[in-house]
N, C-alpha and C positions, 0 to 999 in steps of 0.2 A: 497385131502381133502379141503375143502371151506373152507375159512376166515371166524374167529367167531366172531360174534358179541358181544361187548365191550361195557361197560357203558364209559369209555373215548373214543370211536367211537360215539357213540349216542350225548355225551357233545358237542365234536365239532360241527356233524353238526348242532345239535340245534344252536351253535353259528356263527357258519360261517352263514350256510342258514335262520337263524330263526329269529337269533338277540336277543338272550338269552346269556346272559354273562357267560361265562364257571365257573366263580367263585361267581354264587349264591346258596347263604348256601342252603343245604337240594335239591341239584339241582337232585339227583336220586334218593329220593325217595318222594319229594313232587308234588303233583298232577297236571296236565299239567295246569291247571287254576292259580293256583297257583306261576307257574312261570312265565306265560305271553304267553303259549303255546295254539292259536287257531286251529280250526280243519285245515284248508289248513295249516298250518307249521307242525302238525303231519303227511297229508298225505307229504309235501314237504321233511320232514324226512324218511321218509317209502320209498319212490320212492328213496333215496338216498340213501340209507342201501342196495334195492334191486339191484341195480346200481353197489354198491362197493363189493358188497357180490358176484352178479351174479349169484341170487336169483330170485324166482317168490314170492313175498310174498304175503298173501290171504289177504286184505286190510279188509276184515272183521272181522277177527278174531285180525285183526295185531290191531287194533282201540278199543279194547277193553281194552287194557294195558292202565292202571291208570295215571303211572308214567314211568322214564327210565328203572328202574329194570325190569318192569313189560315186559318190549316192548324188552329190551336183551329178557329176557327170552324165551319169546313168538319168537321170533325169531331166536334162537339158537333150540329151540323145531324143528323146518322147515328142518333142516340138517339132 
């Protein structure tokens, strides 16, 4: 069974890769604009999810999540 994707999975690498501080208020379910999230740091997230999951994820569909909630979810759907 694959590793599931985690809104404390997604926080990190937002913070490791992205440079988004894991301890900003409303960090999973406010909107990527919102916290300082541009489009190459979502895909730089996405490719990093796929990576750790060992996953194909559909960059189309994955790009459509608002927020973190949105993007587990949409990602955990994938399995």
């Amino acid at each position: 069974m694959p590793l599931a994707c985690t809104t404390a999975m997604v926080i990190d690498i937002l913070a490791t890769k992205v440079g988004v501080p894991a301890n900003t208020p409303g960090i999973d379910t406010a909107d990527w604009e919102a916290i300082g999230v541009e489009s190459l740091g979502l895909a730089e997230t996405i490719s990093t999810l796929s990576l750790t999951l060992g996953v194909d994820l559909p960059h189309e569909e994955i790009l459509t999540a608002t927020n973190v909630q949105e993007l587990v979810m949409l990602v955990n759907n994938q399995f």
